[in-house]
Each structure stands twice: as C-alpha cells, then as structure tokens.
C-alpha positions in Angstrom: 323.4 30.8 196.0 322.4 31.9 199.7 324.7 35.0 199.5 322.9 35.8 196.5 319.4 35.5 198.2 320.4 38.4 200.6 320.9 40.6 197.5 318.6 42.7 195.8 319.3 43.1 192.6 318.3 47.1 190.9 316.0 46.5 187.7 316.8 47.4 184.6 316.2 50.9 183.8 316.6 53.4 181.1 320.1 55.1 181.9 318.8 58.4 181.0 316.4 57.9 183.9 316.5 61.1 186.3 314.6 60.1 189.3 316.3 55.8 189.3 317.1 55.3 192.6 314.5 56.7 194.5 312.3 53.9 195.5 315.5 52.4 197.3 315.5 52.3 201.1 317.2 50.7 204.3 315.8 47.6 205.3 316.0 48.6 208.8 313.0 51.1 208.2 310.9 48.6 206.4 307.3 48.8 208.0 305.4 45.9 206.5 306.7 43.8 209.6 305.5 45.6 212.8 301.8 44.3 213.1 304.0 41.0 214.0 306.4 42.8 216.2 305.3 42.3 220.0 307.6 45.0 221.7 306.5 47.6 219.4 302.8 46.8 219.6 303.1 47.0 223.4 305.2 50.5 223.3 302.2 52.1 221.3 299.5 50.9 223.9 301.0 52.4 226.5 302.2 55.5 224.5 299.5 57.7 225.7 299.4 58.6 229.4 301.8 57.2 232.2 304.5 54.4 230.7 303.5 51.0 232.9 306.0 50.5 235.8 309.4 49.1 235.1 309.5 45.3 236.9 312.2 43.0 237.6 312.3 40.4 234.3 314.2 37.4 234.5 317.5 36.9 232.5 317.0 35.1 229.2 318.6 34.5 226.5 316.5 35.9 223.9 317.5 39.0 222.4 314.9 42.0 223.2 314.7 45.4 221.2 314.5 48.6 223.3 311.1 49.9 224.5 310.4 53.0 222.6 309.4 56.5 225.0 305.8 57.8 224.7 307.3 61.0 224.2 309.9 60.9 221.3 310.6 64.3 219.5 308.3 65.6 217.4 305.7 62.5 218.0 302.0 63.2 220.5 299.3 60.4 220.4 296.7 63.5 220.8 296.9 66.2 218.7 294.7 69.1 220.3 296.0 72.6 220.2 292.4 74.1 221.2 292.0 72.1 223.9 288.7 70.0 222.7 289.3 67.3 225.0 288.8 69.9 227.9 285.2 70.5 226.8 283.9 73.7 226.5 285.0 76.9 228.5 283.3 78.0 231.8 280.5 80.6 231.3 281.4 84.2 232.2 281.0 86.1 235.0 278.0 88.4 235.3 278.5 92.1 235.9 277.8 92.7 239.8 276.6 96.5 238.7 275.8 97.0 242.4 279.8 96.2 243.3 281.5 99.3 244.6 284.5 99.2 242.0 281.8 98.9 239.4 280.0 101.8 240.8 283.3 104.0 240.8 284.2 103.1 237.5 280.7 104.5 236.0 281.0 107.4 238.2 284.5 108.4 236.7 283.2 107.8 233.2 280.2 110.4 233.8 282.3 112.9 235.0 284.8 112.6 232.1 281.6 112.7 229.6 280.6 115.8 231.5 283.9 117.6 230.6 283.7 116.7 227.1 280.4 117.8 227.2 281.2 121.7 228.8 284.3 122.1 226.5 281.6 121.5 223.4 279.4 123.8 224.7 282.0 126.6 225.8 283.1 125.6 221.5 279.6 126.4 220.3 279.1 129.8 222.2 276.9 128.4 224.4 278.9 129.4 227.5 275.7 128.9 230.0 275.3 125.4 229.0 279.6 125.1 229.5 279.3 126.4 233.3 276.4 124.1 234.1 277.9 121.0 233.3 281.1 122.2 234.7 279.3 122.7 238.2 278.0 119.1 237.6 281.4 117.6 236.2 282.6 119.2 239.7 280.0 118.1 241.9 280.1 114.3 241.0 284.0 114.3 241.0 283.6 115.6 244.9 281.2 112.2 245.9 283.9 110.3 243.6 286.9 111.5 245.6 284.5 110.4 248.6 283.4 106.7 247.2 287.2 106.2 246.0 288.1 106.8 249.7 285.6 104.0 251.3 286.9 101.4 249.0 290.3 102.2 248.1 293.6 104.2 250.1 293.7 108.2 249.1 296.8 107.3 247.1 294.6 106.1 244.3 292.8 108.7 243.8 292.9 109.7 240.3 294.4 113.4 240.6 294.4 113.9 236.7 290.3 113.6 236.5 290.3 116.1 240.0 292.4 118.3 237.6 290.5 118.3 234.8 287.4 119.4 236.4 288.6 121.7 238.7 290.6 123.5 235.4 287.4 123.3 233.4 285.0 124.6 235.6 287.6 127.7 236.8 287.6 128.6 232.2 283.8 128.5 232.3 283.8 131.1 235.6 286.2 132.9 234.0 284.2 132.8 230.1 281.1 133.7 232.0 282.9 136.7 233.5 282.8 135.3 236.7 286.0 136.5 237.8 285.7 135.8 241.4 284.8 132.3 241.4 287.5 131.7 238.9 290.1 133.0 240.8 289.1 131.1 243.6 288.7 127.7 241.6 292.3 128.7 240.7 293.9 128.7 244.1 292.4 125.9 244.8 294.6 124.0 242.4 297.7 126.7 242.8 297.6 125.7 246.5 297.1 122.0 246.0 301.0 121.1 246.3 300.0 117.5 244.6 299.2 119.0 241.1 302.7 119.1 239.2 303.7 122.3 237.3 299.7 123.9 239.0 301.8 127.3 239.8 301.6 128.3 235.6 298.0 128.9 235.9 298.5 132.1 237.8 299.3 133.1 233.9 295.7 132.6 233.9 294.7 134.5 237.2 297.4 137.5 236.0 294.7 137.6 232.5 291.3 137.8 234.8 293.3 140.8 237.3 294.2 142.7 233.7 289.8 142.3 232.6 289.6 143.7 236.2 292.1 146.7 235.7 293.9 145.3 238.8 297.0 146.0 237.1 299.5 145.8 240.0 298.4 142.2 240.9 298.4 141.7 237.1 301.9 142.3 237.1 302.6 140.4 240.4 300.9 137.0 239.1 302.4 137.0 235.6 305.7 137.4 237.3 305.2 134.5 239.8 304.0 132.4 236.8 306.9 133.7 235.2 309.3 131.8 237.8 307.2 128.9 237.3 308.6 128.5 233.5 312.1 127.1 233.0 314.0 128.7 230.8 314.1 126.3 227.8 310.5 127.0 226.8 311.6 130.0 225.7 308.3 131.1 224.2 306.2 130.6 226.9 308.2 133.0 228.9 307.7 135.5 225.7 304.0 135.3 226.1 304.3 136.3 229.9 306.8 138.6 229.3 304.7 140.5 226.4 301.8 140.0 229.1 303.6 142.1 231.8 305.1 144.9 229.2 301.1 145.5 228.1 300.2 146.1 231.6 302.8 148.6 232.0 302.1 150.6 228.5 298.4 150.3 230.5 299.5 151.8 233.9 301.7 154.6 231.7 305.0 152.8 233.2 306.5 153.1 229.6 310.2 152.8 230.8 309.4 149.7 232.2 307.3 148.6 229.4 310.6 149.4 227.2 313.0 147.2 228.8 310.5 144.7 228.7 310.3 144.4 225.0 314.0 145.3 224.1 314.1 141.9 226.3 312.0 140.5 223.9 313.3 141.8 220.9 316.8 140.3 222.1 315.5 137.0 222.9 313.0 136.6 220.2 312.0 139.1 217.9 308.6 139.0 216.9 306.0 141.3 215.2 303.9 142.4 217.9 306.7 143.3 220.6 308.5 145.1 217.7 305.5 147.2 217.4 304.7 147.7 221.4 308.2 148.9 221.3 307.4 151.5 218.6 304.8 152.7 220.2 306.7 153.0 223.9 309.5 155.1 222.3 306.9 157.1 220.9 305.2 157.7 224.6 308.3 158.7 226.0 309.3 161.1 222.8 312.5 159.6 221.8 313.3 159.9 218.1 316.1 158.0 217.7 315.4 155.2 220.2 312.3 155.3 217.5 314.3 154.8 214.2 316.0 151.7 215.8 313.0 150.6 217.4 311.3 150.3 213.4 314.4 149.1 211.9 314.4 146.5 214.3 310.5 145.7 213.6 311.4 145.7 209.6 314.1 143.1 210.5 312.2 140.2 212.4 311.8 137.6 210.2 308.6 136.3 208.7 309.3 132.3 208.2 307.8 132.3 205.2 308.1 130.5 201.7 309.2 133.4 198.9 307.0 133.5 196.2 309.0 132.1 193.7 308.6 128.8 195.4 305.1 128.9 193.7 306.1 129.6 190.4 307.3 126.5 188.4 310.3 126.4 186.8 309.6 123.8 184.1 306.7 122.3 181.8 306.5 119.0 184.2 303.5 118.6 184.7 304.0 116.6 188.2 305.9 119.6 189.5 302.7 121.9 187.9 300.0 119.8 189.8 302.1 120.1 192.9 302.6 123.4 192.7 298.8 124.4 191.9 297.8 122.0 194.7 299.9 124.1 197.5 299.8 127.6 195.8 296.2 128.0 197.8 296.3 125.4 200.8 295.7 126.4 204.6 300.0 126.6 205.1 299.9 129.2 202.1 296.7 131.4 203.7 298.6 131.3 207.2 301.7 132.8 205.1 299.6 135.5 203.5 297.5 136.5 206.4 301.4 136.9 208.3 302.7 138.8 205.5 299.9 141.0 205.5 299.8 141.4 209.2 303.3 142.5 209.1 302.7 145.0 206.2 299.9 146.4 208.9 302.5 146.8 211.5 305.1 148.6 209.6 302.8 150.7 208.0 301.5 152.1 210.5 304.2 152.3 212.7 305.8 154.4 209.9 302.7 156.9 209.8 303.3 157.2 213.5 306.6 158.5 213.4 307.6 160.0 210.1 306.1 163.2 211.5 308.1 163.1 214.4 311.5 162.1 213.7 312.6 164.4 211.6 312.3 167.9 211.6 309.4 168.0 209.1 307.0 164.8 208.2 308.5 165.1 204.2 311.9 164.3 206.2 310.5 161.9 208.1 308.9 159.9 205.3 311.3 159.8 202.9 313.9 158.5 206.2 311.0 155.7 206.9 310.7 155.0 202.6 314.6 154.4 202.6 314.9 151.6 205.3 311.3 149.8 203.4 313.1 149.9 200.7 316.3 148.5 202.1 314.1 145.7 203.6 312.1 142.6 202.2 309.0 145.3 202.4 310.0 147.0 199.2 306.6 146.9 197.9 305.7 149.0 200.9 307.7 152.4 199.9 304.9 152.7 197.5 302.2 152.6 199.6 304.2 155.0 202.1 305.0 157.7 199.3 301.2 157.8 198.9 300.8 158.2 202.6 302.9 161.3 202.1 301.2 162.6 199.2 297.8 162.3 201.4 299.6 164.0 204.2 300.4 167.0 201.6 296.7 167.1 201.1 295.7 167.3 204.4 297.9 170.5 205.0 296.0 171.6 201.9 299.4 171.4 200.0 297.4 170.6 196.6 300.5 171.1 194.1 303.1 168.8 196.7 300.2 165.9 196.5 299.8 166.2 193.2 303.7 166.1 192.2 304.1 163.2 194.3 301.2 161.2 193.3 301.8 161.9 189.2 305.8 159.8 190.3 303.3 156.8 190.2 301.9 156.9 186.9 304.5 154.4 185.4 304.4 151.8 188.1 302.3 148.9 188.8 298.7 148.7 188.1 297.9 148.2 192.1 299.9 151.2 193.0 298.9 152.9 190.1 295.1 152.9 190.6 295.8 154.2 194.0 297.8 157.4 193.0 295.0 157.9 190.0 292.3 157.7 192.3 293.8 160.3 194.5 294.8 162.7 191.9 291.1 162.3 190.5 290.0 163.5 193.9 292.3 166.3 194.3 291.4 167.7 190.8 287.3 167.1 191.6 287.8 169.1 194.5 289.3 171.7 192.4 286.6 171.4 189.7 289.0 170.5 187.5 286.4 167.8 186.1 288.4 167.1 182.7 291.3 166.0 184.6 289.4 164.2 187.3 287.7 162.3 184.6 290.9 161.5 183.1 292.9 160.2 186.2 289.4 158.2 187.2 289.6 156.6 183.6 293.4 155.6 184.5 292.6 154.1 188.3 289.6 151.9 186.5 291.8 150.3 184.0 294.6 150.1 186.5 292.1 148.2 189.2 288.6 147.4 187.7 287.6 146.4 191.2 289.0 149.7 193.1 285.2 151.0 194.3 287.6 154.6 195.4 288.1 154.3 191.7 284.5 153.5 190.0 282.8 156.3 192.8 285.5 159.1 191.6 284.6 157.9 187.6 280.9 157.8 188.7 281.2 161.3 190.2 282.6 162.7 187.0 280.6 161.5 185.1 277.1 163.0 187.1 278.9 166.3 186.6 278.4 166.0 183.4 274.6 165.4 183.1 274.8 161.3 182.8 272.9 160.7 185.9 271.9 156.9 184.6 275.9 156.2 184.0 276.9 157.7 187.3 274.4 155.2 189.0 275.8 152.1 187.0 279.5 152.9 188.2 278.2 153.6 191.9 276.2 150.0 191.7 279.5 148.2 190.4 281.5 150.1 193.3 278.8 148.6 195.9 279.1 145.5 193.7 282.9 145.5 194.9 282.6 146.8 198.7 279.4 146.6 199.8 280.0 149.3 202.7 281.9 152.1 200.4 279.9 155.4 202.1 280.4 157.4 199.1 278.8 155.6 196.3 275.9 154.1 199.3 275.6 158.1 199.5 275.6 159.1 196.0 273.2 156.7 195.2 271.0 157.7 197.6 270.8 155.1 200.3 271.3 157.6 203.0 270.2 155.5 205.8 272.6 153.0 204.9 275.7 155.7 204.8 274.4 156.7 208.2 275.0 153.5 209.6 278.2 152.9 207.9 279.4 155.5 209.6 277.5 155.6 212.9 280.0 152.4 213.0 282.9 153.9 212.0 282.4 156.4 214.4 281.8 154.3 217.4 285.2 152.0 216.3 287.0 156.0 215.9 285.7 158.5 218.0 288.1 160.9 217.6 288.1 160.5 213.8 287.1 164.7 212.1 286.7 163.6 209.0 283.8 160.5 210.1 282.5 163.4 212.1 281.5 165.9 209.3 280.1 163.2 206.9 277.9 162.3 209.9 277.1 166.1 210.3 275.9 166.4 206.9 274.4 163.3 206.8 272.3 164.1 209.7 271.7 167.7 208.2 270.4 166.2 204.7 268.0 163.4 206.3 267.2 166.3 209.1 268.0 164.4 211.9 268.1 165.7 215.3 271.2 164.2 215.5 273.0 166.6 213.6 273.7 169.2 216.9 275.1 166.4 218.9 277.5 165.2 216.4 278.1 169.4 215.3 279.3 169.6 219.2 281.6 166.4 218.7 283.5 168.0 216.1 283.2 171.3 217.1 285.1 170.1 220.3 287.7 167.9 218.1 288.6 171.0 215.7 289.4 172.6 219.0 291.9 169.8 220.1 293.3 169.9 216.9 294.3 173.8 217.4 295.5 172.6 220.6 298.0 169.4 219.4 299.1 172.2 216.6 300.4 174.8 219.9 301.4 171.5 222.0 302.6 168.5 219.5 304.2 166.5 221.6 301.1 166.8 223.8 300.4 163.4 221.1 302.4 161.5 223.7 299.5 160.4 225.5 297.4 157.4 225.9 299.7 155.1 223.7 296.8 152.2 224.8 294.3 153.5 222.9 296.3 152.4 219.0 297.0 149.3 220.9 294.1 148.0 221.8 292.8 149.3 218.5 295.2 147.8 216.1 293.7 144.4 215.1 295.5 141.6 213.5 293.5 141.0 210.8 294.5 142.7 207.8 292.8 145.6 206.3 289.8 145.2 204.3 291.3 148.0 201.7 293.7 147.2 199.3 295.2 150.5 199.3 296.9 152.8 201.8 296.4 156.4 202.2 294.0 158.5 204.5 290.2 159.1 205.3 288.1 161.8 202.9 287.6 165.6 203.3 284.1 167.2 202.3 283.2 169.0 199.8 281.3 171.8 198.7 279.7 169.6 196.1 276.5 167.1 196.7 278.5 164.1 196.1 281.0 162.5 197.5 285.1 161.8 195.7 286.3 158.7 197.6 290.3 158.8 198.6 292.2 154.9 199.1 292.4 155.9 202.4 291.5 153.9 205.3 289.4 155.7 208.4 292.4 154.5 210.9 294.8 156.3 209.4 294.0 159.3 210.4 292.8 158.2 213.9 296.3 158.3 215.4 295.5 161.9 215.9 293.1 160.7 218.4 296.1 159.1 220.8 296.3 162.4 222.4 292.6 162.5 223.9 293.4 162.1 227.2 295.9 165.0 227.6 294.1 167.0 224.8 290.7 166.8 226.9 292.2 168.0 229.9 294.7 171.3 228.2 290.5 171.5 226.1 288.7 171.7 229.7 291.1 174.5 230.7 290.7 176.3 228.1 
C-alpha cells in the first residue's frame, strides 16, 4: 500500500484525446513548495547586487541544497534596457559661439555659401553680381587660412575650399573679360605645388591667350596642359588637341593644323575635326588629300539609334506606349540635333569642294553625290543635286538647272517641293508665268509649309491681277517663317525686309546677292543708304572678276567659314543657294540658304589686297 502512495495514477480519459498527457510534469520542478524552502528564499534575497561573503560553516549532518548564482543564464532581478534607474540624462552643452573652432567653422560655411552664390549668379547672366561675391568668397577664405593658422597646424588647412575660391573667382575674371587678373588668379593655383592635377588649368589660360590673339602662347599653354593629361582620358587630350590645330588654321600654319587633325581623325574621329581637316586641305589646294579628307568626315560614326527603332513592329500596345513615350524624349532631340549637325557638315563641306576637285564643278558634284550615296547620308545626294542645279543657275545655265531639277519630280514630297520651287523661280524669271504657276502649284502640295513655295505661288498669282490672293499666300508664308524677305517685301513691309537683311548682311558681308536686295531696298524707301551699300557691291563684283582670273586665290582666310559655321542646324529645311534680282517688282524666293553662297567670301583677305592693286 505505501508503494502505491508514491504513484500517481493518469485519469481516465477519452483515448481519442490529442493533447492527454500534457498536464504531466517532473516532480522535481514542482513550485508549490518553495515559499517553505529556506535555501532558496535566502538565494533570491541576495540575488541582486554583491552575493554575501562565503564563511566557514560547521560540518553537520544535515543535507544542504546548492546555493543558486545571482546571475544564472538568461535570469536579471532588474530589467532596464533604457537605463531608468540612472535617472535622467545630463543637460547639453551650450554652444560657446565665441570659441575659436566655432568661429572657423561659420567662417568656412560663409565662404562656401558665397561660392554657391557667384556660380548662380555667373548661371543667371548676371556676371557682375558673380565677380563680386567671388572677390568676397576670396577675401574671407584669406582671414580663414589666417584664423585656421592661430588655432590649428597649417596641415589642416582645408586646401579643397582654398581651391574652390581661388578657381571661381579666376572664371568670373575671365567671364567678365578680365583677362589679366584671370591669368594671374591662375598661376597662383598652377604654381601652388600642393593642388593635385592644378597644371590642367593652363587649358584654361591657353583659351584667355586665344580671346587675346596671343596665339603663340596659345599654343605653348595648351601643349603644357597637354603633358598634364595621361593618356587614358583619351578625350580630354582630343579637346586640347582640336584647341591647338584651331590656333594654327588662325595663325595660317595649315600644315601644322593638318597633322594635327589627321591625329585626331586616327585616334578619334569626330565631326568637327573631320571638317577642320576639310577645310585645311582646302587652304593648302590639295584635291585629293580633299576627297579623303570628306570620305573620312562621311565615315565617322554618329552613335545614334536608326529610325526603325521607333517604329513598332507589333499591335502590343505596351511596346506602342513605350515607343510613343521615347520617340520625342530629350535622348531622341540630342539624336536629331547630331544628325542634323552632321548633315550641316557634309553639306557644306561638299559645296566647298565639288568645284575644286574636279576639273569642272558638274564633275565635282556628281564625285561628292556618289560617296553620299555610298554612305548612311543617302538622303543627302538629293539635297546636293539641287545644289548643282542652283550652281547651273548662277552661271546663268537656265536649261542645265532646269533638266536637273525636273529629275526630282518623282521623288519625295520634301525634295520635291524643293526642286518645284526652284523651277517655279527659274521660269518667273523667264516670264514664263504658266509654268511658274504650275511648278509653284506642285511645291505647295508637295510642302504646304515651304514659305519659298507659297511666296513663288503668291507671285504668280499677282501677275495675274489677283492682288487680294497674292497677299493671302504672302501672309501664310510669313505665317510659316516669320523673317522670309521676299513675301515681308511683297507685302509691303519694307522696313521689316530692310532689317532682315541689314542682319543678314552684317552675319555675311561678303554675300552679292544680300547686297543688291539692300541696294534696291534702300533705292525704293529712298534711303541715303543706298550709295554706301551701291559701293559695297560695286567693290565685291570687282573681286568676283578677280577670283574668276585667280581661283585658287579662294585659298585664303580658311578662319572666316570656321568661325562662321555654327552648330546649330539650319533654320531652312531645304538646301540650295541665296536669290538673284529681278527685273520685276516682286520678289521669286529660291530654297536656298544666304550661307551658301558666302564661301565666295573666304577669299576676302587676298581678294582685297590683288582689289587694292588694281
């Protein structure tokens, strides 16, 4: 019966029980006891803070448990992960404002403020305000370099802010067109030997010598920045490199000028050297050196998406909406204002030299409209075949223009209108006003928003007696290009026309045909004007006589097409060259664009001195 007493006995449960069993544990951890249990009441008094001294005990007999730690895993008498008990944290330490760390530290962040400050300024145009804070940013950094030495050793001195300024306030000399101080601001931090990688800005100094025509020290700087640049930034040492061959085109060294940018070509063709390189072949008068010169121009690559990228190839209309989304983005724009700028290039590099390198410009065109169309420029042997057709015209070779220009009758609507609207000029010059009318009709419906096109269609018409018609088309051609001469001229706004071409005239100088609308502007509004500008082109008709006994006499200032050849892409759609007069009252517009024509006026400088001899 005792052994029984020490059992415990399971109740009875259902079998099909799932959680039997679970209220069954060791005796040993059985809890209800331990109020009675003097060793383990005494363990938990002295459980928090220091355990009491171990002492001596005598022997006994009686059977003792172990004393249990204070500090058994995963057991604390005070939980307090803030820190409570602590009380609450020490107030913080006022700002000594007057402290000279504290002082430094708000001097520093003024003079960085007034460097952001100048760069917004130089941003907005306002390129006084820029300089001033400069000159401030400048002088507070000096008594900060000056504090910093009091208080702390000259190696912490913070070189990066001394930089800054110095950099700054040398761009805002140099904006202002202060050259001198800028070049001095510049040695200062070319000469200091603690500002890493300082020797590149004598790029910088090379670009204010150039604005000062101090070519030779031009060319000396860009070449010592030029050492400065390691090889692997490749395009850096481009820029520098195109920097020192435009100098020499400037100084007439075109040899060296040539070797620069067949350097450039070799190590990285781009648009601009291809060009330069044109035009320094041309200087020098060597044809074939000429044709390699543009084939090598036609091959640099653009980078650019092809157009079919934009077209989709299915009806999904996820790939349509991503399509239409990037088909007129900024990346797209960039693309089109590179193509374009590249069409500008070869264009006009192939107007340069089809009359030179061949034995007649017909030759020399249809050599140049070969290799376009051999190229990723096909469109271009269009615009080129037009240019020849104009060039017919200006030899007066009527029945050559017009057999070229009637080859475009079947083509594209762009190129189309073009070719119409020149034949509709040709034959209004002739008086042929039937056919004028008719070709006018075709360049309308080709390109309703060619103004050449609408003034020519307005033109025929006023021959004919419909003087409220003719002003309707000449309104819808302004309507299209606000600054088209002719139709501002037909309609009567003289003073308008004047000024259009008062502009064109100070951007061209050397331009005839600018010249004689001027003259009969001026001789229609009776302006006294009219024997100034009857001198000008008195005096150009002369050089023109001359270039005709001495054409490679053209070979001259090279610089003047290069520093007028703009990257912006032309305003006209259509390629072809500037207007003649005629003996009517109005004026038949041409597609031709006023520069065109104006690389006759590379050969002033040589032409002017063979026109003072004479």
């Amino acid at each position: 019966v005792q052994m029984m007493q020490n059992v415990h006995l399971a109740p009875e449960t259902d079998e099909d029980d799932l959680y039997s069993g679970y209220n069954d544990y060791n005796p040993t951890y059985d809890t209800e006891e331990l109020e009675n249990d003097a060793a383990f009441q005494q363990a938990l008094r002295t459980s928090h803070g220091r355990r009491p001294p171990i002492t001596a005990k005598i022997p006994s007999t009686a059977v003792t448990r172990p004393i249990a730690t204070g500090y058994g895993v995963g057991f604390c008498s005070a939980f307090d992960p803030f820190g409570q008990s602590r009380g609450p944290a020490p107030p913080l330490e006022t700002k000594n404002e007057d402290s000279p760390e504290e002082k430094i530290r708000q001097l520093e962040k003024k003079v960085n403020e007034l460097v952001e400050e100048s760069c917004f300024a130089n941003s907005c145009g306002d390129l006084k305000l820029a300089l001033e804070k400069a000159k401030e940013a400048g002088r507070k950094e000096r008594v900060l370099v000056r504090q910093r030495e009091q208080v702390t050793s000259p190696e912490n001195i913070n070189l990066d802010l001394t930089y800054s300024v110095l950099f700054n306030l040398a761009s805002q000399y140099s904006a202002n067109e202060m050259y001198a101080e800028a070049l001095n601001t510049y040695q200062v931090i070319v000469k200091n030997k603690m500002f890493s990688n300082a020797g590149r800005l004598k790029v910088n100094m090379g670009n204010i010598y150039l604005k000062q025509r101090n070519y030779s020290k031009a060319i000396k700087f860009y070449r010592m920045a030029l050492d400065q640049i390691p090889s692997v930034h490749k395009e850096m040492r481009i820029k520098i490199m195109q920097n020192i061959a435009v100098t020499f085109i400037k100084t007439g060294q075109y040899s060296d000028a040539i070797n620069s940018y067949e350097h450039i070509m070799s190590m990285g063709p781009n648009l601009k050297a291809g060009f330069n390189l044109i035009l320094s072949y041309f200087a020098v008068g060597d044809r074939e050196k000429m044709k390699k010169a543009f084939q090598k121009l036609i091959a640099v690559p653009l980078e650019i998406d092809e157009d079919d990228k934009y077209i989709s190839p299915s009806d999904d209309p996820h790939t349509n909406l991503v399509i239409e989304a990037i088909k007129n983005d900024p990346l797209r724009q960039m693309e089109r204002e590179r193509k374009a700028m590249a069409e500008k290039y070869i264009m006009t590099a192939a107007k340069l030299i089809a009359p030179v390198i061949e034995t007649s410009f017909a030759v020399g065109y249809d050599w140049c409209v070969e290799v376009v169309k051999a190229s990723q420029y096909v469109e271009l042997a269009n615009d080129l075949e037009i240019n020849k057709a104009i060039t017919y015209l200006r030899q007066k070779d009527f029945n050559q223009a017009v057999e070229t220009l009637k080859m475009f009758e079947k083509k594209d609507s762009r190129v189309k209108s073009a070719a119409a609207t020149n034949l509709s000029f040709l034959y209004y010059l002739e008086n042929d006003f039937a056919q004028a009318s008719s070709y006018a009709d075709l360049a309308v419906n080709a390109d309703r928003y060619n103004p050449s096109a609408l003034t020519n269609k307005g033109n025929t018409v006023f021959a004919n007696g419909d003087y409220e018609k003719a002003a309707e088309f000449y309104k819808e051609a302004l309507r299209n290009d606000s600054s088209c001469t002719e139709a501002l001229y037909n309609i009567g706004n003289y003073q308008k026309a004047l000024d259009t071409y008062k502009d064109i005239h100070r951007k061209f100088p050397e331009n005839v045909e600018c010249l004689r609308f001027l003259v009969r502007l001026c001789t229609d509004i009776g302006l006294k004007e009219v024997q100034e500008y009857a001198t000008r082109l008195k005096r150009l008709e002369k050089m023109k006589e001359i270039r005709e006994q001495f054409p490679w006499a053209l070979m001259g200032p090279i610089c003047l097409l290069l520093t007028g050849l703009k990257d912006k892409p032309s305003s006209q759609a259509s390629s072809g060259i500037p207007r003649d007069i005629t003996e009517s009252d109005l004026l038949p517009a041409s597609v031709a664009m006023v520069m065109a024509l104006s690389i006759a006026g590379l050969a002033l400088h040589l032409l002017r001195k063979n026109l003072d001899r004479a």
